[in-house]
C-alpha positions in Angstrom: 0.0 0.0 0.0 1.8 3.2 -1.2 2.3 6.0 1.5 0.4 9.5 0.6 2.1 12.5 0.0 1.5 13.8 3.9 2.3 10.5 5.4 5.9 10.9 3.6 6.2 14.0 4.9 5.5 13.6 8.8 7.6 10.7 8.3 11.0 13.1 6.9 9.7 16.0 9.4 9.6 13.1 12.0 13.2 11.7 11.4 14.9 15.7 11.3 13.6 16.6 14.4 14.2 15.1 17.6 11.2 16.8 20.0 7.2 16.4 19.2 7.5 20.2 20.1 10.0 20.6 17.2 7.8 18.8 14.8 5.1 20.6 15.3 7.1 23.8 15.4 8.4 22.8 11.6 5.5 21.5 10.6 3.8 24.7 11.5 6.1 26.6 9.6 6.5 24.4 6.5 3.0 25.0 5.8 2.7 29.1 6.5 5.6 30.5 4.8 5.1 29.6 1.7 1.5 31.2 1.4 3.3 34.1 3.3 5.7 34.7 0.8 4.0 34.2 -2.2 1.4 37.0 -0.7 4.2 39.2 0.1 5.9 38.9 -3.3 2.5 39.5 -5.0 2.6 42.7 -3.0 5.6 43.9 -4.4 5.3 42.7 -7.7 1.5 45.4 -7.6 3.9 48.3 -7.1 3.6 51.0 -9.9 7.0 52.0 -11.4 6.1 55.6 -10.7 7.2 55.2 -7.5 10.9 54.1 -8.2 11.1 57.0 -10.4 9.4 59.1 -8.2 12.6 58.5 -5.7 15.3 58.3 -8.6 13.6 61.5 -8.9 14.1 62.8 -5.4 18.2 61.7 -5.6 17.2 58.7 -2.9 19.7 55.9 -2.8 19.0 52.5 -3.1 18.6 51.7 0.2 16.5 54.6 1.0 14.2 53.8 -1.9 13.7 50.2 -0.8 12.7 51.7 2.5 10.3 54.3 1.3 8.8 51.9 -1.3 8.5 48.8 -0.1 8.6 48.9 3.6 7.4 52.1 4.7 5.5 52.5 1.5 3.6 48.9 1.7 3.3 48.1 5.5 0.0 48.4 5.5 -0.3 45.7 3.0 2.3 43.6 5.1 -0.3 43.6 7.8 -3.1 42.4 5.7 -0.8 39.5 4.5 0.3 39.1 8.3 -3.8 39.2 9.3 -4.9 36.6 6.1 -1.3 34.1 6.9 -3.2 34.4 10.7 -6.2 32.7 9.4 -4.4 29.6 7.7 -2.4 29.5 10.5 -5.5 28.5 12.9 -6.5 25.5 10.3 -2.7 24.6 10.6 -2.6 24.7 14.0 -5.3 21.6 14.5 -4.2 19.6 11.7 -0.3 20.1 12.8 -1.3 19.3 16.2 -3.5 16.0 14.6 0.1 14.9 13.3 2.0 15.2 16.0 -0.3 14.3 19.6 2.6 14.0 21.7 2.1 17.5 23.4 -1.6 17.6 23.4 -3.8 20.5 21.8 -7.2 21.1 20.2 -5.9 18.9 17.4 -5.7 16.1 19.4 -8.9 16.8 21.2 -10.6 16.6 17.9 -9.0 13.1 16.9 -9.9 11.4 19.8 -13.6 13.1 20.0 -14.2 12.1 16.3 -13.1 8.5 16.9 -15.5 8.3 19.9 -17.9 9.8 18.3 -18.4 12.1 20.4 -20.1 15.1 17.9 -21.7 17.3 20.7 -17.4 18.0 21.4 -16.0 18.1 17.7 -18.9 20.4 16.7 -18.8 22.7 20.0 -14.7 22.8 19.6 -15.0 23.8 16.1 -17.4 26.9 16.6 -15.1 27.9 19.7 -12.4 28.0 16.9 -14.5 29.8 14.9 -15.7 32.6 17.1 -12.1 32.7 18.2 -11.2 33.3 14.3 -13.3 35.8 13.7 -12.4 37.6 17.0 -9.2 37.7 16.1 -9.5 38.8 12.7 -12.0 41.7 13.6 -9.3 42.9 16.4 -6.6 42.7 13.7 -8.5 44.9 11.3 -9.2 47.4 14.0 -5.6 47.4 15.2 -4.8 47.9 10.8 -7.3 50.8 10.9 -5.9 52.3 13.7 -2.6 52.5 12.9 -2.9 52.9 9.1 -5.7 55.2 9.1 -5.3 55.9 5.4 -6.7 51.9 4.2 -10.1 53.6 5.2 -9.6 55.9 1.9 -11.3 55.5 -1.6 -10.6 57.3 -4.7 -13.1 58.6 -7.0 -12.8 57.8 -10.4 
């Protein structure tokens, strides 16, 4: 019976690591960066050329161009990539946990409900993780309209 594609990979992530914590820990992180940094290289790709030439324009250096630009310039974007990586991050969290029950979690609480049977437990667990979610999200996009007041903005064309 051939392995699937995730049992091969708990398997290597198993052998590299030598704690449960660490597995989770890489596990975790093997699956968010990569949607974080194709979302933050999307961002950068979006940027107008007008705004290198714009500071080529202003005599800015190189350096102070890539700080004006893209880190000052885009930060507010950053956050919004930080806020959606934050959300895959709380699917990743149960399912990483699910892989590696050594240490416990909500993960694990969910296995062992599920093969019990015990729905009234998987269902309630899921909606706290839910409301938790959205909680979350809605504080982030306060915290992204308080301190980038400018997002609340539009342009009339």
């Amino acid at each position: 019976m051939p392995l699937s594609d995730v049992n091969r990979l708990d398997i290597s992530f198993t052998l590299l690591t030598q704690s449960g914590h660490q597995l989770k820990l890489s596990l975790l992180i093997f699956g968010i960066v990569p949607f974080f940094v194709t979302s933050l290289l999307s961002v950068i790709d979006h940027i107008h050329a007008q705004e290198f030439e714009l500071c080529t324009t202003l005599r800015m250096n190189r350096w102070k161009t890539l700080w004006e630009v893209i880190i000052v310039g885009r930060l507010d974007q950053v956050f919004e990539v930080m806020r959606q990586n934050f959300a895959i991050a709380w699917l990743m969290i149960t399912s990483v946990e699910g892989l590696s029950m050594s240490e416990g979690g909500l993960g694990v609480m969910l296995i062992k409900a599920n093969k019990y049977v015990q729905l009234d437990v998987v269902f309630g667990t899921l909606v706290i993780i839910f409301i938790l979610g959205i909680l979350f999200d809605y504080l982030l996009g306060l915290l992204r309209h308080w301190l980038f007041p400018y997002t609340k903005l539009t342009v009339r064309r």
